[in-house]
C-alpha positions as CSV (number, residue, x, y, z in Angstrom):
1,X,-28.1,-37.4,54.1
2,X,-25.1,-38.6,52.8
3,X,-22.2,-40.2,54.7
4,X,-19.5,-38.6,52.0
5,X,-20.2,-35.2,53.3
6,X,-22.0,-35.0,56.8
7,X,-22.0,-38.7,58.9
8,X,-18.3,-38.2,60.1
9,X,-18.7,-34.8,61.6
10,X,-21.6,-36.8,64.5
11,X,-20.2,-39.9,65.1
12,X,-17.6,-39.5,68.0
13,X,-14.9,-42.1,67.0
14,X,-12.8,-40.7,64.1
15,X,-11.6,-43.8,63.1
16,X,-15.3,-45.1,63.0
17,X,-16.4,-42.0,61.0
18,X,-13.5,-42.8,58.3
19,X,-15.1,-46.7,57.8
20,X,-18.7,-46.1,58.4
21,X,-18.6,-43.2,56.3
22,X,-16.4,-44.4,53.8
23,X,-16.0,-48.8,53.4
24,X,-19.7,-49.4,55.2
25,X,-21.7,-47.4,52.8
26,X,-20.5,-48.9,49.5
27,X,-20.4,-52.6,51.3
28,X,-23.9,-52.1,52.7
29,X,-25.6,-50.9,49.4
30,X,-23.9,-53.3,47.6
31,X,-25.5,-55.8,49.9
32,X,-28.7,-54.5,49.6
33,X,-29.0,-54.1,46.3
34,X,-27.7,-57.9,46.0
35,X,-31.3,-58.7,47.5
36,X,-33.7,-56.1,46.2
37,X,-32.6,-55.4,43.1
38,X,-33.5,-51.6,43.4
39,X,-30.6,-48.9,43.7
40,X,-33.2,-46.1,44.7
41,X,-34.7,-48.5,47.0
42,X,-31.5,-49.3,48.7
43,X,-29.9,-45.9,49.1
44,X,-33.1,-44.6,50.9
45,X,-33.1,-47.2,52.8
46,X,-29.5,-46.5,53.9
47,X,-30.2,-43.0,54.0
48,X,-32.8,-43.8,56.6
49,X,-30.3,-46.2,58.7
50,X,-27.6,-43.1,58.5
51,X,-30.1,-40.5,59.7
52,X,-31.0,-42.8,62.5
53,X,-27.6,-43.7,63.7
54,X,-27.1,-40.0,64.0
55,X,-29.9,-39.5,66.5
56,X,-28.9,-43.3,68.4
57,X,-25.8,-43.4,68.5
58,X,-24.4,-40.4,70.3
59,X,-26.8,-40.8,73.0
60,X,-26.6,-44.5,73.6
61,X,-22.9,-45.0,72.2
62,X,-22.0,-47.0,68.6
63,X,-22.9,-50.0,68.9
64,X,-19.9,-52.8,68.6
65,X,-20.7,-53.7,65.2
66,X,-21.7,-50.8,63.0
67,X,-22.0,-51.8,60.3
68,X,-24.9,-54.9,61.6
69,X,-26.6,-51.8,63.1
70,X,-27.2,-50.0,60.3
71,X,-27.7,-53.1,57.9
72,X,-30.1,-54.3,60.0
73,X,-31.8,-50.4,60.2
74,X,-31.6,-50.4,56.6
75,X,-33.5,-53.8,55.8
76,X,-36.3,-52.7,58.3
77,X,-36.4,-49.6,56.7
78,X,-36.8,-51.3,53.1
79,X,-39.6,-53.7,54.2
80,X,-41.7,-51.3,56.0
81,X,-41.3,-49.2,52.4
82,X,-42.3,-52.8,50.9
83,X,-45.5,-52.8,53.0
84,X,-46.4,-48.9,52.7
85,X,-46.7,-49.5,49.0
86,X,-48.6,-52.4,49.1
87,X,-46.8,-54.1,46.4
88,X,-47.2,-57.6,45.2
89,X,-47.1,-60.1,48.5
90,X,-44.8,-61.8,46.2
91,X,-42.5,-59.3,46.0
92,X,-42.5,-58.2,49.4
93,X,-41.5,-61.9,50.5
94,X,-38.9,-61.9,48.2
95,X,-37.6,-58.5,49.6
96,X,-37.8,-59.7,53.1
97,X,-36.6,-63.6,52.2
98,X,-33.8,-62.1,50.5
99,X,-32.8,-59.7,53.2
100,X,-32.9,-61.8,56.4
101,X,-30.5,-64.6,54.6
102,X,-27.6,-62.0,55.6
103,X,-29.2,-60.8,58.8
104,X,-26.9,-63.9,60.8
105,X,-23.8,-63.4,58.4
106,X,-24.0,-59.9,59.4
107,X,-22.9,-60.4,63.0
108,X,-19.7,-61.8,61.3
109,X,-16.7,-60.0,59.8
110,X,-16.5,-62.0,57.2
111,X,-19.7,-60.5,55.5
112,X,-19.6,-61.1,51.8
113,X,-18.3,-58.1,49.8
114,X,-20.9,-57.5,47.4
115,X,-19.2,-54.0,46.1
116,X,-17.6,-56.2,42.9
117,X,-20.9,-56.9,41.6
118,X,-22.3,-53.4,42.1
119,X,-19.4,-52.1,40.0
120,X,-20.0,-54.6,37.8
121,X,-24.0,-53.7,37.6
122,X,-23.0,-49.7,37.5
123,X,-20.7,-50.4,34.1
124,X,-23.6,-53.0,32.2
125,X,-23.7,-52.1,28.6
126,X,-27.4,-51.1,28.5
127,X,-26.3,-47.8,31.5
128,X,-25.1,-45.0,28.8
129,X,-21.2,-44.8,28.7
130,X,-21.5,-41.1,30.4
131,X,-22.9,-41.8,33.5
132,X,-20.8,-44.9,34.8
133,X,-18.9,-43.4,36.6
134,X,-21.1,-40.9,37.7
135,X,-23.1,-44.0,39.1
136,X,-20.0,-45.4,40.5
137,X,-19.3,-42.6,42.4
138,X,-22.8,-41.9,44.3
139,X,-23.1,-46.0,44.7
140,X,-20.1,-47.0,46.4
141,X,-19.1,-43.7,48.1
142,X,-21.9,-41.8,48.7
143,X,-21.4,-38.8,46.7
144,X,-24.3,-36.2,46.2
145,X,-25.4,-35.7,42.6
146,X,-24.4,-31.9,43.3
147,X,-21.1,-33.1,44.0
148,X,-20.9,-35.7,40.8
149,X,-22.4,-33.0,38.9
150,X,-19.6,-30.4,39.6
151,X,-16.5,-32.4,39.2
152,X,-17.8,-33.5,35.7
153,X,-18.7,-29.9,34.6
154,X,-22.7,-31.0,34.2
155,X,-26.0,-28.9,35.5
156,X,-26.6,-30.3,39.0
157,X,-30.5,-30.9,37.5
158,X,-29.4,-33.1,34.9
159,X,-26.6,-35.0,36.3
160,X,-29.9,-36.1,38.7
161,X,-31.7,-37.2,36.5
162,X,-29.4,-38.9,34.5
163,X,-28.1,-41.3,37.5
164,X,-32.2,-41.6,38.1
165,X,-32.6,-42.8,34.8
166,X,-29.9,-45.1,35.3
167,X,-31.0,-46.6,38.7
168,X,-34.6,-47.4,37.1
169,X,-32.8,-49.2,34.3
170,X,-31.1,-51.4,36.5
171,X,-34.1,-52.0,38.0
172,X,-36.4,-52.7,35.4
173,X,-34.1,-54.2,32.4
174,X,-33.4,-57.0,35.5
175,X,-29.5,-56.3,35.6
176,X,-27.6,-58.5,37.9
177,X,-25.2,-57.8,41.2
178,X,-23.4,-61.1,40.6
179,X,-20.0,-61.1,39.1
180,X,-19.8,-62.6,35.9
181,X,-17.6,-65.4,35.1
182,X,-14.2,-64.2,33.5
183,X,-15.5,-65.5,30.3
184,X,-18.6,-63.0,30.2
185,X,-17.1,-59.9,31.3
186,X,-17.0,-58.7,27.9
187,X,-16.6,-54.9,27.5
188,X,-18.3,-54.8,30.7
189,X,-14.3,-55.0,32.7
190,X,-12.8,-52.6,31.1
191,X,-15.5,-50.3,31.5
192,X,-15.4,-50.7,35.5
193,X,-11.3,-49.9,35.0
194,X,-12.1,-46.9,32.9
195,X,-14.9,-45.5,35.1
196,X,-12.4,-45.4,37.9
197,X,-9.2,-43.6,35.9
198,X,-12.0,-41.1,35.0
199,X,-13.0,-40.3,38.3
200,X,-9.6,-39.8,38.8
201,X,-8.8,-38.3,36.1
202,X,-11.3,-35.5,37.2
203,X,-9.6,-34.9,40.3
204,X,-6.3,-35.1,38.8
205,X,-7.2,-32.3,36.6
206,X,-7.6,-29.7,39.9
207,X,-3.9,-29.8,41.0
208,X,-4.2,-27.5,44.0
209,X,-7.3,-28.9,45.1
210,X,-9.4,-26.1,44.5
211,X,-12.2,-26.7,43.4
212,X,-14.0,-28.3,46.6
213,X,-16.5,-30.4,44.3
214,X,-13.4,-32.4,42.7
215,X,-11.1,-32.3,45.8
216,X,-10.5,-35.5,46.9
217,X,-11.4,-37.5,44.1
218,X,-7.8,-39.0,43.0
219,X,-7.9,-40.3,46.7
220,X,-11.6,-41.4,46.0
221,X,-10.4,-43.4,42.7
222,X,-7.3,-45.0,44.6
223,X,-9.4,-46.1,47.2
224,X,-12.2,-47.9,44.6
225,X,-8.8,-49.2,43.1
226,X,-7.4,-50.6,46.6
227,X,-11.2,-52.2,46.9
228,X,-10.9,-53.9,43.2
229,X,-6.8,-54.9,43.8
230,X,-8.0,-56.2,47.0
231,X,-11.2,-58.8,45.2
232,X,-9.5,-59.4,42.0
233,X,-5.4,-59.5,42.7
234,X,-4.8,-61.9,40.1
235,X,-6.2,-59.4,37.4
236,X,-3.2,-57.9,35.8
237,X,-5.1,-54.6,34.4
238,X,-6.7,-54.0,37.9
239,X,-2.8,-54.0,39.0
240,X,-1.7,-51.8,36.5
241,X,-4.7,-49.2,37.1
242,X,-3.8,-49.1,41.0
243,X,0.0,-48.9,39.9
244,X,-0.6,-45.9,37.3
245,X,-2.5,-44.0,39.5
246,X,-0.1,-44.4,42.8
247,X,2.8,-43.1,40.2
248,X,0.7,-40.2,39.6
249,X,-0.4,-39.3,43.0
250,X,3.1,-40.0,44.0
251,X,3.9,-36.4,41.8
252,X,1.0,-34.4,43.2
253,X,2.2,-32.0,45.0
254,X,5.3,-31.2,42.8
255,X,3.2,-30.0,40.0
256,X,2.4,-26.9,41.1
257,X,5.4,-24.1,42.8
258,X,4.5,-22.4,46.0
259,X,3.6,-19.3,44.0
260,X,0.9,-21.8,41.7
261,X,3.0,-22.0,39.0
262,X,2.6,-24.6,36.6
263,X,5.9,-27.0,36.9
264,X,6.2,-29.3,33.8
265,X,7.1,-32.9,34.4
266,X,10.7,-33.1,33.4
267,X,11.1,-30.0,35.4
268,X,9.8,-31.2,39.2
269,X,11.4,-31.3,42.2
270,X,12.4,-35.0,42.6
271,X,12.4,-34.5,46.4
272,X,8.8,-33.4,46.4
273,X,7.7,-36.9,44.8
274,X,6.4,-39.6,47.4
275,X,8.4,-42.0,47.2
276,X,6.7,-44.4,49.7
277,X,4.1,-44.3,46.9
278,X,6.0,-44.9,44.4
279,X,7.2,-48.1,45.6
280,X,4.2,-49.4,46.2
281,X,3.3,-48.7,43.1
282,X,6.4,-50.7,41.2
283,X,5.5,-53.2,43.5
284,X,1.9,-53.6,41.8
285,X,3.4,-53.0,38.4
286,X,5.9,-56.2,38.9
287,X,3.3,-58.3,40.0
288,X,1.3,-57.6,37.3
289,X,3.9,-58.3,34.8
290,X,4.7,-61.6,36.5
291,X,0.7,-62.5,35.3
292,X,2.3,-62.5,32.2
293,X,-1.0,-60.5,30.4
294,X,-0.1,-57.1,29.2
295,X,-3.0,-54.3,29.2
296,X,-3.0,-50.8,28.1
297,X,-2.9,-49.8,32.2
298,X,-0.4,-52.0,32.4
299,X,1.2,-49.8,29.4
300,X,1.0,-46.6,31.2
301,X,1.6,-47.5,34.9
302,X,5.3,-48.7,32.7
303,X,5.7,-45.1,31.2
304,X,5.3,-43.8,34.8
305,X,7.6,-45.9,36.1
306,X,10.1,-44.9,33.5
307,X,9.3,-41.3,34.5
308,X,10.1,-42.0,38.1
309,X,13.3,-43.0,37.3
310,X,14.3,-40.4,37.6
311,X,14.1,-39.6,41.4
312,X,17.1,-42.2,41.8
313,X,19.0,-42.3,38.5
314,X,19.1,-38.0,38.2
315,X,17.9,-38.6,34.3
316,X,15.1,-39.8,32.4
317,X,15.1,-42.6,30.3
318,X,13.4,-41.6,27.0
319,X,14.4,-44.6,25.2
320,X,12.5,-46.9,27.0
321,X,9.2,-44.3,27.0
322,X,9.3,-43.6,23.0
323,X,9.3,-47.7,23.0
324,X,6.4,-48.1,26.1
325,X,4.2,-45.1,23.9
326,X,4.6,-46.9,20.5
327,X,3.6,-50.5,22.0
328,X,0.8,-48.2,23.9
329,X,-0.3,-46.2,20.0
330,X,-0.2,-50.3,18.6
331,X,-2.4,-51.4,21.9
332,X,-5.1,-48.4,21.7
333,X,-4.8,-47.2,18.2
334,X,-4.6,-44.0,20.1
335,X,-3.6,-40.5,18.5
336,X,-3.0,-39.2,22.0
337,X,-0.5,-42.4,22.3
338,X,1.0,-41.6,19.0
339,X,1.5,-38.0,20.1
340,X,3.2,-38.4,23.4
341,X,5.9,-41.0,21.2
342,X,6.3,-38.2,19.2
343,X,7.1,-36.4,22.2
344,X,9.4,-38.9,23.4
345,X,11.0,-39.7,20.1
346,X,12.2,-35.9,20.3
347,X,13.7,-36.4,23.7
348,X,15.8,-39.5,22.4
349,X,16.7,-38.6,19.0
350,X,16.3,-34.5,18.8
351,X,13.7,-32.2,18.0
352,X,13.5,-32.5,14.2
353,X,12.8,-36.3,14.5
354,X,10.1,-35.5,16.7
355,X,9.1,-32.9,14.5
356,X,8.7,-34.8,11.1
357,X,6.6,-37.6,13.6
358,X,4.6,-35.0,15.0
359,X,3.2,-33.7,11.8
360,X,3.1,-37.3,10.3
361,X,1.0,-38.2,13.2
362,X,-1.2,-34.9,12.7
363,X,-1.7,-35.9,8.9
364,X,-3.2,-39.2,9.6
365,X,-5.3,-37.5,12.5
366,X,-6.0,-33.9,12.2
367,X,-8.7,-33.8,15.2
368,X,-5.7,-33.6,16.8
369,X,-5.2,-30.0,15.8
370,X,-7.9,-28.9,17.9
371,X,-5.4,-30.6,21.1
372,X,-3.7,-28.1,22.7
373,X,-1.1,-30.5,24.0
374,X,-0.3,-31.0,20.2
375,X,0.3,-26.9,19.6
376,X,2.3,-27.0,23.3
377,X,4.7,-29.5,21.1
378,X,4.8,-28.0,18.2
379,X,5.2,-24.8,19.6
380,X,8.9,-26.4,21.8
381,X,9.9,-28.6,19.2
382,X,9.9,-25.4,16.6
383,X,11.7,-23.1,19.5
384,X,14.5,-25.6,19.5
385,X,14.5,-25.6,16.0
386,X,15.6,-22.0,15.9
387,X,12.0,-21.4,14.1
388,X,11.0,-18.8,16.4
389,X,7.6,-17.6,14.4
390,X,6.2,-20.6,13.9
391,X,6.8,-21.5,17.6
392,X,5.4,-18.4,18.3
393,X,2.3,-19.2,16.5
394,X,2.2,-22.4,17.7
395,X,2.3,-21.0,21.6
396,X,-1.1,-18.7,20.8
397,X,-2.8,-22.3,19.2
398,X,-2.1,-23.7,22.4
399,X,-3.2,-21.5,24.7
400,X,-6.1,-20.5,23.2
401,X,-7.0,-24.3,24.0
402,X,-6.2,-24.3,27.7
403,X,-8.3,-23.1,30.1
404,X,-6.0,-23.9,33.3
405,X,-4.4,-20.2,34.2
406,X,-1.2,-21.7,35.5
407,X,-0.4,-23.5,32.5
408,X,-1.3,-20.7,30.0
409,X,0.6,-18.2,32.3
410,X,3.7,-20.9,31.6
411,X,3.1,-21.3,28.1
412,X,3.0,-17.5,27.8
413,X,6.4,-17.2,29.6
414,X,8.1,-20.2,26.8
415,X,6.5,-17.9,24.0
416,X,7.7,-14.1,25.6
417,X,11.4,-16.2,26.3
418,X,11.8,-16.7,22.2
């Protein structure tokens, strides 16, 4: 049973389905796994705790603290599984010592938040690079491995066993819940940053929200990023994630026409932007640049910004963008980042500039001619040239690379329009 996709629908309080179902399950495995040291362990235990609140609950009413209910539900549940297997005394009293230190502080609302350390566990350097956020994503919010297995385009039977795999390395390489000291995070931070952009990344990639596996996972991602913001706000690439996302978001719904129609960025309906998102998200991005530690999510969350524009000035201003891409290419050492100055150079300076920086770019890198948003450029910057074959040529490259039909149905409209 998972509280992602069937808790809500039993519990009678809507507002209590959205936190149990959403902030308790994440908190409550995080706690758990603080203790026992075994992911598995912990989410069958909850699983339990869930399924029993489901049969308690509507006929006795929730109780006034839910989530004390169902930790409390879940640590009986993991000590009678203790006893059943007859492990090592030992180990059992450390299961059960470990477990009742929180039973008191769990009456309280000022629980520790243990979710930090879980993200930090689920992004270790010994769990493959593949699967972090995979992990993530079933650990804090529940998510099937169906679901996981969907959105990221794997065989439901593999994604399984992968996140298996991954749980019983956690468990028997002895990996840690604590956060580490500042000093030790290592590659380890970044990875928790990047495992989050890719979840939403994955959702962000299904515009119009259909495909039901991926729906709702830029909310899903904003959400872990509110959660991180919320325990680390002095972390000025935590900021700037929450910040590039939120500008993102904020253009959702304009990307697509009513008819499905692929709508290009410099091309959307300002109106249509949220602008009660995008505040919030300059908001973040200022106080991130106040820290006075720049990070490539810094970076980007600037070259949204710059975008967003704009919605109050009526233009865009390039200048600033080929500038925030170049000091993004120097950061990352990133073709993709080289490209999208290219892109930008063209804007502010013509096409043939952004032409001859194109191709440079290409000759240093040529895996990006297997890119399709390379050929896309190529393909405009040659149709303002006047160099209607090659654009033409250019348009089939890049379509033959897409696999979204709204965007090859535009780019076949630019390439019949030559």
């Amino acid at each position: 049973m998972e509280p992602d996709q069937d808790t809500g629908s039993h519990f009678k309080s809507g507002a209590l389905a959205e936190r149990v179902a959403r902030e308790s399950y994440g908190r409550l495995l995080a706690l758990l796994c603080a203790r026992t040291r075994d992911v598995a362990a912990a989410e069958d235990a909850l699983s339990e705790a869930f399924a029993a609140a489901l049969t308690a609950w509507p006929r006795g009413g929730a109780p006034d603290n839910p989530e004390a209910w169902l930790f409390a539900a879940a640590k009986r549940k993991l000590i009678d599984a203790a006893r059943r297997t007859r492990t090592a005394s030992a180990g059992e009293a450390e299961i059960v010592r470990g477990i009742e230190e929180f039973v008191a502080d769990m009456a309280e609302v000022n629980v520790p938040d243990r979710r930090l350390g879980l993200m930090f566990a689920c992004a270790h350097p010994a769990i493959e690079e593949s699967v972090r956020t995979p992990l993530m994503l079933q650990t804090i919010l529940g998510f099937s491995a169906e679901r996981i297995a969907s959105a990221f385009l794997v065989e439901p039977t593999a994604m399984g066993q992968r996140l298996v795999r991954a749980k019983k390395k956690i468990k028997d390489a002895g990996i840690g819940f604590e956060v580490p000291e500042p000093a030790a995070w290592g590659g380890r931070f970044p990875a928790v940053l990047n495992a989050i952009y890719a979840a939403f990344a994955s959702g962000w990639s299904d515009p119009m929200g259909a495909d039901p596996e991926r729906q709702g996972l830029t909310e899903e991602a904003v959400w872990l990023g509110r959660v991180l913001a919320q325990q680390l706000p002095q972390e000025p690439e935590v900021l700037g994630l929450l910040s590039l996302m939120l500008h993102l978001d904020a253009r959702r719904v304009a990307r697509r026409g009513s008819d499905g129609r692929y709508v290009p960025l410099d091309e959307q309906d300002t109106s249509l932007w949220r602008r009660e998102l995008i505040v919030e998200a300059e908001q973040l991005l200022y106080a991130a640049s106040k820290i006075g530690r720049p990070g490539r999510f810094q970076l980007e969350a600037a070259i949204q910004s710059a975008h967003a524009t704009r919605a109050w000035r009526g233009e865009t201003d390039w200048a600033a963008i080929a500038l925030l891409y170049q000091a993004l290419a120097e950061l990352t050492a990133s073709p993709v980042a080289q490209l999208n100055a290219a892109a930008a150079i063209a804007r502010r300076d013509g096409p043939e500039a952004g032409l001859a920086a194109t191709e440079a770019i290409a000759a240093d890198n040529p895996m990006l001619r297997d890119y399709q948003p390379y050929w896309a450029l190529i393909a405009d910057l040659a149709a303002k040239l006047g160099r209607t074959e090659a654009a033409r040529a250019a348009y089939d490259e890049a379509m033959a690379r897409e696999s979204d039909a709204a965007v090859i149905a535009f780019l076949a409209a630019r390439q019949k329009s030559l």
